[in-house]
Every structure is written in C-alpha cells, then in structure tokens.
C-alpha positions as CSV (number, residue, x, y, z in Angstrom):
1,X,9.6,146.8,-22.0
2,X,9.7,143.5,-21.0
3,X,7.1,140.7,-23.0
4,X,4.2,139.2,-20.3
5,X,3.9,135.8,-19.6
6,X,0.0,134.8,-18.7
7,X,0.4,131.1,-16.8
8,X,-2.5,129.9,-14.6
9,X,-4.0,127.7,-11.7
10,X,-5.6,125.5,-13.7
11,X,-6.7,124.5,-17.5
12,X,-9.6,126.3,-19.1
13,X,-8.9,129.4,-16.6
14,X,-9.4,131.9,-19.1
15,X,-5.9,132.8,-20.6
16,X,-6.6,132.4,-24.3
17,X,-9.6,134.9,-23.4
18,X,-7.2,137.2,-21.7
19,X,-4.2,136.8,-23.7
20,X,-6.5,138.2,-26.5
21,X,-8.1,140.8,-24.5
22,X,-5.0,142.2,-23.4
23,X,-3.5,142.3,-26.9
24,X,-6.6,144.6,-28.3
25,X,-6.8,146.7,-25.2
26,X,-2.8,147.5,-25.5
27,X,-3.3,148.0,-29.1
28,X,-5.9,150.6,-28.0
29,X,-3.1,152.1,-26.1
30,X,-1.2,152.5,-28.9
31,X,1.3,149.7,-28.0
32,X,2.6,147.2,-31.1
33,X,1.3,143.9,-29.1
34,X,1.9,140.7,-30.1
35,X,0.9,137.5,-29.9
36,X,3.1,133.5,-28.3
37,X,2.2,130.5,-27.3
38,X,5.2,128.6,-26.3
39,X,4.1,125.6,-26.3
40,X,0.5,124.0,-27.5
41,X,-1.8,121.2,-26.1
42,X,-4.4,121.6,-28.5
43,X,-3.2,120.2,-31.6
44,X,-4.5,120.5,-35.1
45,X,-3.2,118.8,-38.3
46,X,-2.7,121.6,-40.9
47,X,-1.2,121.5,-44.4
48,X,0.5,118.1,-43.3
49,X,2.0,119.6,-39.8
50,X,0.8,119.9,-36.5
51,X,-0.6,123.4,-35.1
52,X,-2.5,124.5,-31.7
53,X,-5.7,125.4,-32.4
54,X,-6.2,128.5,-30.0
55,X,-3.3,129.8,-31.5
56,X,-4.9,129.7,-35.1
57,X,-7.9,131.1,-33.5
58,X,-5.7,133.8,-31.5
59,X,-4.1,134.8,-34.6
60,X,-7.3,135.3,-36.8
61,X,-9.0,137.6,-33.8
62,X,-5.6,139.8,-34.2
63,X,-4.9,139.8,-37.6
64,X,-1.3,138.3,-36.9
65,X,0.4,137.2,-40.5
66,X,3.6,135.3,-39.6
67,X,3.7,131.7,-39.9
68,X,1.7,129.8,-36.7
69,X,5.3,127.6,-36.4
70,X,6.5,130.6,-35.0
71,X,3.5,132.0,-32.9
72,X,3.4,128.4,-31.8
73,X,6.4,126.6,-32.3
74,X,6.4,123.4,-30.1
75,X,2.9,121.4,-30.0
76,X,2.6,118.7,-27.4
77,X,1.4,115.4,-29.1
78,X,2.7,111.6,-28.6
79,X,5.6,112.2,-31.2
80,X,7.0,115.0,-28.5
81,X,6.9,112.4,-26.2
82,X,8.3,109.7,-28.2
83,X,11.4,112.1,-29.3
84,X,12.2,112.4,-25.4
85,X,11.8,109.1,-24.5
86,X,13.7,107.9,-27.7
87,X,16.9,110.0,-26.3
88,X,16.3,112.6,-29.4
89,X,18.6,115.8,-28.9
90,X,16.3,118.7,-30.0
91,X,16.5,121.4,-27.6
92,X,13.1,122.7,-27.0
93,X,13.3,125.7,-25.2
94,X,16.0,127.0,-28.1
95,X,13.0,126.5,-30.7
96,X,10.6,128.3,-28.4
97,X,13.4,131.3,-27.8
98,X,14.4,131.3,-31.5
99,X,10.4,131.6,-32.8
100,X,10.1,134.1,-30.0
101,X,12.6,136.6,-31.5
102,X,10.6,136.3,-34.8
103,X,7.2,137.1,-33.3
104,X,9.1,139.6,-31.2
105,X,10.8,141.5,-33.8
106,X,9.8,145.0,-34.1
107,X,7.0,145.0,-31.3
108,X,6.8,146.9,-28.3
109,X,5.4,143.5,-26.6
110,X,4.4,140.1,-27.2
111,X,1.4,138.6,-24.5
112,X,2.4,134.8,-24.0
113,X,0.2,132.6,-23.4
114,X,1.2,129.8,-21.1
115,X,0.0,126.1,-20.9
116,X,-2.1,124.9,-17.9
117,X,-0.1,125.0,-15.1
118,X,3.9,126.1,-14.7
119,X,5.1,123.4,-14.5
120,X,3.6,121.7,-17.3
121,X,6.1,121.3,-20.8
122,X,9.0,120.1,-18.0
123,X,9.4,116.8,-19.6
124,X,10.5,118.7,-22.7
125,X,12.6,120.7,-19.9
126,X,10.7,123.9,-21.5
127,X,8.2,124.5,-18.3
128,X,6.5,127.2,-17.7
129,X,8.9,128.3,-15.4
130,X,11.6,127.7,-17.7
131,X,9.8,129.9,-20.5
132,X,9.8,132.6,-18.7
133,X,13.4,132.5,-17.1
134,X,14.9,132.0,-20.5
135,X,12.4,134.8,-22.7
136,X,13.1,137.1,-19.5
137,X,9.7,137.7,-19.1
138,X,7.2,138.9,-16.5
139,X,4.6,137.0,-15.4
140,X,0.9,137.4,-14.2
141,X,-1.3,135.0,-13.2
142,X,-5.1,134.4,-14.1
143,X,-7.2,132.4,-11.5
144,X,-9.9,131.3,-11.9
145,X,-12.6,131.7,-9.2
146,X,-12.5,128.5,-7.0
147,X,-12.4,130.8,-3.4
148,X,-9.8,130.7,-0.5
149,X,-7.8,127.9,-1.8
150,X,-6.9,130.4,-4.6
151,X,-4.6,132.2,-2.9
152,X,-2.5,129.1,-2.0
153,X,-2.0,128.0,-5.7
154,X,-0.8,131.7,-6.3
155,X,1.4,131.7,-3.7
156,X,2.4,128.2,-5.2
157,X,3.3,130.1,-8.6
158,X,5.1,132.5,-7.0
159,X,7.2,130.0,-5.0
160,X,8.3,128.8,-8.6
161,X,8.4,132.1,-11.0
162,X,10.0,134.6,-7.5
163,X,10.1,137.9,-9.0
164,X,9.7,136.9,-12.2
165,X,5.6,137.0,-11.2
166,X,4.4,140.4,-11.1
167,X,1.1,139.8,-10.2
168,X,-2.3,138.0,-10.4
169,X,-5.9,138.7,-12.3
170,X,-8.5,137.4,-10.9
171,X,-11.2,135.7,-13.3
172,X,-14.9,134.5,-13.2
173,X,-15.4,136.1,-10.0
174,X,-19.5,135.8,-8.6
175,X,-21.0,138.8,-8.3
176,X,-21.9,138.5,-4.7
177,X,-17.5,137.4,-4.0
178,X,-16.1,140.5,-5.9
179,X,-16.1,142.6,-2.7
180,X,-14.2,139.9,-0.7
181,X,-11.4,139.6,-3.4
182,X,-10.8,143.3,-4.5
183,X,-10.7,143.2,-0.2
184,X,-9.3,140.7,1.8
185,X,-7.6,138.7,-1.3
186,X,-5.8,141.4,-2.5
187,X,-4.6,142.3,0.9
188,X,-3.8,139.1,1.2
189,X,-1.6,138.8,-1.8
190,X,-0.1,142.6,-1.5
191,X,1.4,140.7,1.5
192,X,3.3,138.4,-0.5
193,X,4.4,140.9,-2.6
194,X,2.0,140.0,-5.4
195,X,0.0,142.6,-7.3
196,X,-3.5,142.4,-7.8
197,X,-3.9,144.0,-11.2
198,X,-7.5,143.5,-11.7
199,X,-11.0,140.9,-11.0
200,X,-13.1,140.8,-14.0
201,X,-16.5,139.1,-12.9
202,X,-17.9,136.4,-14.0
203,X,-20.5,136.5,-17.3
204,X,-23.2,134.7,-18.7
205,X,-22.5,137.2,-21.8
206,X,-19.2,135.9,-22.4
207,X,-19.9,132.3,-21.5
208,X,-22.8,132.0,-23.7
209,X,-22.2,129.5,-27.2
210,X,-25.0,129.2,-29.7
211,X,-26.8,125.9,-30.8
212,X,-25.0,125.6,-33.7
213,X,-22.3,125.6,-31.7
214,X,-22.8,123.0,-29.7
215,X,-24.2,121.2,-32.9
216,X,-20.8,121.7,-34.7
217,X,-18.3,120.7,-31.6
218,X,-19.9,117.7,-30.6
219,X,-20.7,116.7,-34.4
220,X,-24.5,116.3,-33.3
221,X,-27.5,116.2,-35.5
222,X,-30.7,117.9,-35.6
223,X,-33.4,116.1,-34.9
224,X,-35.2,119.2,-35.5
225,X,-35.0,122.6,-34.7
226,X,-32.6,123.7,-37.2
227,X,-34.0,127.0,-38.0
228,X,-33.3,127.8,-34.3
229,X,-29.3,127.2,-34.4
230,X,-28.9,130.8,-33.6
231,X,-30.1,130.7,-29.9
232,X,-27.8,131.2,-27.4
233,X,-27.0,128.8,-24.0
234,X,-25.6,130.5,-21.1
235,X,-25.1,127.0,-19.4
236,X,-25.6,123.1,-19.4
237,X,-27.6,120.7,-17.1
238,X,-27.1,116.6,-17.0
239,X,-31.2,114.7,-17.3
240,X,-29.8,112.8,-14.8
241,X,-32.5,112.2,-12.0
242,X,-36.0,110.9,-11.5
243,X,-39.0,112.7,-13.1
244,X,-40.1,114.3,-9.8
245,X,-37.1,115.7,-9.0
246,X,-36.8,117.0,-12.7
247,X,-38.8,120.6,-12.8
248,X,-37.3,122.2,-10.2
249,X,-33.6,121.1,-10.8
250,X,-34.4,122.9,-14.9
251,X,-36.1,125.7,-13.2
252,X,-32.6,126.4,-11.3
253,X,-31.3,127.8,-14.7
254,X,-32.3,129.4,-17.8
255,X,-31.6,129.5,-21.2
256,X,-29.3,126.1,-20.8
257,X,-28.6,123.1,-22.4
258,X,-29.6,120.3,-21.1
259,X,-28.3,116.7,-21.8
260,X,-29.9,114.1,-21.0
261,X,-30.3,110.1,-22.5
262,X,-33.0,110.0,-25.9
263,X,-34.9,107.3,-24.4
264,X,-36.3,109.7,-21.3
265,X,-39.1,111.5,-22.6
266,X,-40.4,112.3,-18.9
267,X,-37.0,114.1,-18.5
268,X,-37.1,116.2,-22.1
269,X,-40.6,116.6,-21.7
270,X,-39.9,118.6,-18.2
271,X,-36.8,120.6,-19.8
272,X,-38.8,121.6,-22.4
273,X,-40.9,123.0,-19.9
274,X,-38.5,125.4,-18.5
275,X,-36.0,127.9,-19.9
276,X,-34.0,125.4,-22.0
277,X,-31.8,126.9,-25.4
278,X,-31.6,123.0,-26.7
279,X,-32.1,119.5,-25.6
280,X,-28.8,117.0,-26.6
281,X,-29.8,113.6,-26.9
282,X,-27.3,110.7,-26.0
283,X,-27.3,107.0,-27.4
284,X,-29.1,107.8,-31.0
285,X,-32.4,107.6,-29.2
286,X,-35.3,109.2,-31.2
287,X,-37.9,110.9,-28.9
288,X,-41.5,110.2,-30.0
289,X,-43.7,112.1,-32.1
290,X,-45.1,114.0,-28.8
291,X,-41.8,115.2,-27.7
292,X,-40.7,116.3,-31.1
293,X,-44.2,118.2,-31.7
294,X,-44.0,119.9,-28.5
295,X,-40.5,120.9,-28.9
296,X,-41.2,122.0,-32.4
297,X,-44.4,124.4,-30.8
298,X,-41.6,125.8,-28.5
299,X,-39.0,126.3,-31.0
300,X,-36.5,124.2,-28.9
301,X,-33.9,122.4,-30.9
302,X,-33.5,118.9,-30.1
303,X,-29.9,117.4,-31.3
304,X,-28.6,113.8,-31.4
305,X,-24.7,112.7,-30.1
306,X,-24.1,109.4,-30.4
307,X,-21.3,109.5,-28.0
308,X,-22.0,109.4,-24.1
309,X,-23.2,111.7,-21.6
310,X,-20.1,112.1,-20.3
311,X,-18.2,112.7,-23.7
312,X,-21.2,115.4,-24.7
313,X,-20.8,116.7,-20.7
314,X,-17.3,117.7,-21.8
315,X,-17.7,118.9,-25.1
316,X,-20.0,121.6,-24.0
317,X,-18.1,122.3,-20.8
318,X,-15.2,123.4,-23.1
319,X,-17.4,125.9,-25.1
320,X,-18.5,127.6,-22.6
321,X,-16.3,130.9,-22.0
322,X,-14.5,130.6,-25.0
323,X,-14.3,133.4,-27.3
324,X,-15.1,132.7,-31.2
325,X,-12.6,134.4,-33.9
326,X,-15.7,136.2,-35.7
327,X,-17.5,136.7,-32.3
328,X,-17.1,140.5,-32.1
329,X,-19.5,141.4,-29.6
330,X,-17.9,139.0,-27.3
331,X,-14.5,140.1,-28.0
332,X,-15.6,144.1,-27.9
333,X,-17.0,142.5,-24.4
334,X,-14.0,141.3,-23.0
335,X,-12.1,144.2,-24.3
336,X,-14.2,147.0,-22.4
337,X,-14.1,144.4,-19.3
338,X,-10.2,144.4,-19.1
339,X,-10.1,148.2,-19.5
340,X,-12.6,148.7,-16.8
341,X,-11.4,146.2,-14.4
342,X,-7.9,145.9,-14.5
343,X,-5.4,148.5,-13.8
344,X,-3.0,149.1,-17.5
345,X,-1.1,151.4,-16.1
346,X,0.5,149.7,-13.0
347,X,0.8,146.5,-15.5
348,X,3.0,148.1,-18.6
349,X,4.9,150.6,-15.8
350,X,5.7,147.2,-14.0
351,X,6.8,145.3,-17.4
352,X,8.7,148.8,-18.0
353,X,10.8,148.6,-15.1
C-alpha cells in the first residue's frame, strides 16, 4: 500500500486535524499507521535543536516513540534559508526520503502531512510536489470551505501532483452548503478525475478553545476571572465600532471572545451583556471598578495582552479548530466525524492499487 500525502489550498486548512484523524480511524481499522511531516513551519527549540511543533503535538495524540528528527526531519527557519542562499550542498529531499524510511519501517502506512500549499519547501527544491514524487506517494487534498473558487485551487493541485492526487476532502463545510458540495462539487471534480472522498461539516465543537487557552497562547493575564478558565469559546469578535452599533453586532454570536481596546468600557460593558466566554483587553488598560464588578457578577473572565489588537486577533484565530494533545473528546470527535463522513474504503483500495 502506498503512504498518503495530505497537502492543501491554503494554511490552517485543517490537515494536522486530519492527518491525526485519519491515523486513529485506520488504526481502528486495524492498519499500523504512521505518522510524517516532511517539512515544518512551526518551529520549536527543543533540547538545543529545532523541532515543528504540530509534529510534537501529532506525535503525543498517537503515541509515536521515534525521535521527532525523523517524523520531522527538515524545519523551515532563517538558517534553512541562509544554507541555500550561502550555496550549502545538503540535499533536502534525501534527508526527508531517508527519515521517511525510518518512520516507514514496519508500517502498513505513514499519513504525511504536507506544508501549506504544494509548492511551498521549493526553495529547498523539496516542494510539495517534489515530496510526493520522490516518497511515491498518493495524494488527497483538504479544502477548506471558501465556495466555488474551491474547485479552481484543486484543479490547480492537480495540474501539479497529475495522478499522483487521488482525491479531495472537503473541510469546514456550512451546514446549509453541504448539499451543494456532496452535489454539484463532487460532480464537478469526478469530471476531472478527482475523487471526492468525503465533506466533514463545519463545528463549533471542534473549533471551540477554553479561556485558559487563550490565556496561555497569547501570554495574557487575568484581570479577574480566573476560577472561570475552564469555559469554552466557540469564536472571537473585534470591540471595534461605536457603542450604538455594539449590542447587536455581540448578539450575532455566542459564547465568543471578544477583543476589544481596555480603555472602552461602553464596548466591554455591552459584551458583557451578551453571550461572551471572555473579554481580552489590549494596551494594559485596566477597566474600572464597575466593569470588573459586573464581569465578576457574570462570571466573565476579563484578560490583559499587552500586545495589539491585531497581534491578539491572530493569536486566537490560530486556536480555533486546532485539536489539543490531551483533548480527547475533541479527538474522539473528529475520529467518529472522519468515519462517518468520508468513504475508507475507496481511500486505502485507491492507495492499494
């Protein structure tokens, strides 16, 4: 059986999530699978080298024991750039191929996790594309919901992977679009000789972080509302507009985040009015003692950054779908969602052929 290469239309499209689910689900199956990452963009100093972090957090949800320099062997940094540039002779793709074999050995198949996009890594001349020619892999693709212009950036993939892509999974699909893609969009693609091997929907389950969290990612502080780390967000709103416009733009969501400057009590005071999980303050503002009493008689957290909104904005927009290593219910989650929604069969007959 040929080893599966997961690439994608985009960053934070949900192959980490996959690449796990997919493992557990074929282990359920009674398949050896295994865990790669080629190459990393995430990296992490550990014991005085370089690793990616969602391939230490990979390799705790599975239980994996070989050394991370060989489940991730290349991690993209400014020393991988200043090796190239500097005319250095290591041969990248050989490293990848070489760890490859390791994590390889003895398995009846290893899910790889690719970077962003395919092409990405082609500086190192170790692409995507070039993963996945030289491992002799097949490839799906996850995309991300984004509608029509989807099918282009598949068709895009396939243009560079030919046969080598067996199919596409789509992920994050609305509830009210799922018709349309398990329709038209996988007519669409059957047409191009792409598979559609499954459309998992789109969850607040699996999206939602906790406080603490949020607290712990953004290295914010608790201004108070401590003891209610443990709530969950399902997603995050910017205090951005003018206090009439405020209630009804925090009544569009519930249990969210909202982030918004420390020095606008109108604005916390009307979040705090709604469904809100936590309030993240920007600028080392403290609210005054009526906005902390009323939070504290709502048990809403209110936390301090004392980075910008936009820095916080993307801090949280980064937690948000991803799994945590000792998050079971979410990783149980995903796992029944991949075994209901995606077809296993036609995907290991395909990488059996």
């Amino acid at each position: 059986m040929r080893s599966l290469y997961i690439a994608s239309t985009e960053g934070s499209g949900g192959k980490t999530t996959l690449a796990v689910g997919l493992c557990l689900a074929l282990r359920a199956r009674g398949l050896d699978a295994g865990y790669f990452k080629p190459i990393g963009v995430r990296p992490q100093g550990s014991s005085g080298a370089l690793v990616d972090d969602d391939a230490r957090f990979v390799a705790d949800v599975l239980g994996l024991s070989g050394p991370l320099s060989d489940i991730c062997p290349v991690v993209l940094d400014e020393g991988a750039l200043h090796e190239v540039l500097g005319g250095s002779d290591v041969d990248t793709l050989a490293r990848v191929a070489s760890a490859f074999e390791r994590v390889r050995e003895g398995r009846d198949i290893v899910v790889c996790e690719g970077l962003g996009e395919i092409w990405q890594g082609r500086f190192l001349k170790a692409s995507g594309a070039d993963v996945v020619a030289r491992l002799e892999l097949g490839a799906i693709i996850v995309a991300r919901f984004a509608g029509a212009r989807l099918l282009d950036d598949i068709c895009h993939v396939k243009d560079g992977l030919k046969q080598r892509l067996l199919g596409a999974v789509f992920n994050m699909v609305p509830e009210p679009r799922l018709a349309l893609v398990r329709g038209e969009y996988a007519r669409f693609l059957e047409e191009q000789d792409i598979t559609t091997y499954g459309v998992l929907p789109a969850s607040q389950r699996l999206a939602a972080v906790t406080v603490a969290e949020i607290v712990g990612a953004l290295g914010a502080t608790y201004i108070c509302g401590e003891e209610h780390g443990d709530q969950t967000a399902e997603t995050y709103l910017i205090g951005a507009m003018s206090p009439e416009h405020a209630m009804p733009y925090f009544q569009s969501a519930a249990n969210k985040v909202v982030v918004v400057g420390g020095d606008r009590a109108e604005i916390i005071l009307a979040a705090l009015e709604t469904s809100t999980a936590a309030i993240v303050l920007t600028g080392s503002y403290v609210p005054s003692p009526a906005v902390l009493a009323r939070a504290e008689e709502l048990g809403v957290p209110i936390v301090s950054v004392a980075t910008d909104t936009v820095t916080a904005i993307d801090g949280i927009r980064r937690l948000f779908g991803r799994l945590g290593a000792h998050d079971k219910r979410k990783i149980e989650f995903i796992v029944n969602e991949i075994t209901a929604n995606i077809d296993l069969d036609r995907l290991v007959d395909d990488l059996g052929r």
